[in-house]
N, C-alpha and C positions, 0 to 999 in steps of 0.2 A: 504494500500500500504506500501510495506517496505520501511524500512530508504535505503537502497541500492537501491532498483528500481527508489526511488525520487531522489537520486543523479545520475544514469544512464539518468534520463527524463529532469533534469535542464541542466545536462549538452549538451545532445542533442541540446535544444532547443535554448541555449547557443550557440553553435558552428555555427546551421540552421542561426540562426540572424545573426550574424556575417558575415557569407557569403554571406547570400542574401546582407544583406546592402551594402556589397563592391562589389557584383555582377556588378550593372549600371557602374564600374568603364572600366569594360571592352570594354567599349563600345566606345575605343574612336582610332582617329588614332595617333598614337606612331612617336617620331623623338628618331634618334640615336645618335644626339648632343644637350646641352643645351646652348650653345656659338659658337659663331664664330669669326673670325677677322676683324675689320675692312679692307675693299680694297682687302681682300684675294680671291683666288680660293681655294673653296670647293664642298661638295657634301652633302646631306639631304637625309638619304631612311627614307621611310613615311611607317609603318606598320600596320597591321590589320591583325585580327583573326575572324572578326565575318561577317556577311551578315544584309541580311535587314531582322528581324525577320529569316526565313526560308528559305530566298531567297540569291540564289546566285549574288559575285556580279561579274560585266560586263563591269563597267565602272569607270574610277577614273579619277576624274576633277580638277587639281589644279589652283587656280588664284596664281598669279608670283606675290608679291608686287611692287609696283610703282620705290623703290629704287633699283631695279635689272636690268641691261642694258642686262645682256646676263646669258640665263640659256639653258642648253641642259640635256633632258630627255636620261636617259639610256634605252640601249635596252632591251626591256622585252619579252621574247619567250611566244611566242601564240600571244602574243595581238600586235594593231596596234597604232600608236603614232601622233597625230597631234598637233603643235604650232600653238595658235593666236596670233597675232604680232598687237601692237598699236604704232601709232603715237605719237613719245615724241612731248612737245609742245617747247622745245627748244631741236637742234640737240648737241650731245656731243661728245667730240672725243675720242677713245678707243686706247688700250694700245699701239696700231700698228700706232697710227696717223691717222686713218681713221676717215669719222667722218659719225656717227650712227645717222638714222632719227627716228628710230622705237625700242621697243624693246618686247621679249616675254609678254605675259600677260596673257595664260591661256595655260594650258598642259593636253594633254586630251589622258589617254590609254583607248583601247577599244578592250575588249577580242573576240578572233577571236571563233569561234563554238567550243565548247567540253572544252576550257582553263579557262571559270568560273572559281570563286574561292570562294566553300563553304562554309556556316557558318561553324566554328570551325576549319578552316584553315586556316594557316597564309602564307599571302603573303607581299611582300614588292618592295616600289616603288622608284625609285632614280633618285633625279637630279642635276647637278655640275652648280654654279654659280657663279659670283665674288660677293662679298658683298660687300654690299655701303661701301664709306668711312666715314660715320656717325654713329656714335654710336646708341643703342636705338634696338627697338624691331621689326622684322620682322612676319608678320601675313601669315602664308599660305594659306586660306579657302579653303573647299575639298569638293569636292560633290560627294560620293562615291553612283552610280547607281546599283540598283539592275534588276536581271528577273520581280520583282513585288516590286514598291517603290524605295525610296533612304535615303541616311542618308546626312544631312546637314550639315555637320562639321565645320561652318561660323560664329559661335560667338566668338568676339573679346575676347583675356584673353593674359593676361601677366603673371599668374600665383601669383598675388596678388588678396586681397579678395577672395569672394565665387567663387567657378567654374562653368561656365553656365551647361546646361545640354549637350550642342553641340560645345564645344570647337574647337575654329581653333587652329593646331598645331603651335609652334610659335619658335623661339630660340632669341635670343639675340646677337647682333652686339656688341661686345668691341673692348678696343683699339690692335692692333695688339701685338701679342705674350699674350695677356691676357686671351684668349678664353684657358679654361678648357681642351674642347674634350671630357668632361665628356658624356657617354652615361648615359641614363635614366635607362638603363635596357633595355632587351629585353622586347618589347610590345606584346602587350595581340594578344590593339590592339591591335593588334595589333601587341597595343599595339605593338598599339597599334604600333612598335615601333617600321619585325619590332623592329629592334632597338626602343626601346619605353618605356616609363612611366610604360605603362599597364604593361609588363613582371615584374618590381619590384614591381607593385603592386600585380601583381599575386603569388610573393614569399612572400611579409609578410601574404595575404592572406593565403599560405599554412601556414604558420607559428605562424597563431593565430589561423587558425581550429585544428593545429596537438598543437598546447597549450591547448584550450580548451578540446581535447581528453585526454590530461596529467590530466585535472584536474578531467575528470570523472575518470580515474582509479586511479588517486589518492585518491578521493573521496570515491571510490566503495574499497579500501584498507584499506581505516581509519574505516570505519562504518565495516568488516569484522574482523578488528583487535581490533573493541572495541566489540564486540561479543564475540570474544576469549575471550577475558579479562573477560567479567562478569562472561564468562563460561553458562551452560544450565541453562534455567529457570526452577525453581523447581515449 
């Protein structure tokens, strides 16, 4: 084998790994903010680009964390929208002076015939809430339903330590005027996102396969220019 075909085949093989490994990254749902304000009204779209394996998905189930008194899902064309609502265990009074027994707890769209949304297309989900007045980490868990299967989106992460394999989308509550607004990137998910994580993962991933391609023709340049060099074999 030549000194050039061996640089053409590491560097392949090179770039294949690369991708594959960062591949599983895609696979997750994407938020388009990393912060938000304490006490504030905002809004979270939740992105995705992928299905169940093959299967299209049909359904997106969000649980509302405990510290959210009032969240309302946007409208999304094709699909249909239902809130479960739970009983607080003390009533609280909201911004108007009423006072609230119950608040959301689970948001569930559910795609009407032909509005599926297939693997390797992205869609995105949105919903406006007030954030507690407490600092600390919001957990969203997501059970994204497919034709065949689902994906369980329900492992706690804060985005310290290792990342489970099923991450719940999360952001972070600061003090007011502190929150960033920083998007993730557009998600793969989602990206993922989907304002989302996955979409900047999905750019440095281009961005080390199309480096590793640098380095095969670079590679396939040095070995072609040190040929010149010796000149023919006698």
């Amino acid at each position: 084998m030549t000194a050039n075909r061996r640089v053409l085949l590491v560097g392949a093989a090179v770039a294949m790994a690369v991708w594959g490994a960062a591949s599983p990254a895609f696979a997750h749902v994407g938020l388009d903010k990393d912060e938000v304000g304490a006490g504030t009204s905002t809004t979270l779209s939740f992105s995705f680009s992928h299905g169940c394996d093959e299967a299209p998905t049909n359904t997106m189930k969000f649980q509302i964390p405990e510290g959210i008194i009032n969240a309302v899902p946007q409208v999304h064309a094709g699909w249909d929208v239902e809130v479960e609502r739970a009983e607080l265990d003390t009533p609280v009074e909201s911004a108007h002076g009423d006072q609230v027994t119950d608040r959301p707890s689970v948001i569930t769209f559910t795609a009407r015939d032909g509005f599926e949304v297939p693997p390797g297309q992205r869609d995105t989900f949105t919903i406006s809430f007030t954030a507690p007045e407490t600092e600390g980490v919001l957990s969203f868990p997501v059970i994204q339903g497919c034709t065949e299967g689902s994906n369980d989106w329900i492992e706690p992460w804060d985005g310290t330590g290792s990342e489970p394999e099923h991450p719940a989308p999360f952001v972070r509550v600061v003090a007011a005027g502190d929150a960033s607004g920083d998007d993730h990137g557009v998600a793969d998910s989602g990206g993922d996102g989907d304002g989302g994580d996955d979409g900047s993962r999905t750019l440095a991933i281009v961005g080390i396969v199309l480096g590793a391609a640098g380095l095969i023709v670079g590679g396939s340049a040095v070995v072609r220019s040190g040929r010149a060099a010796r000149g023919p074999a006698s």
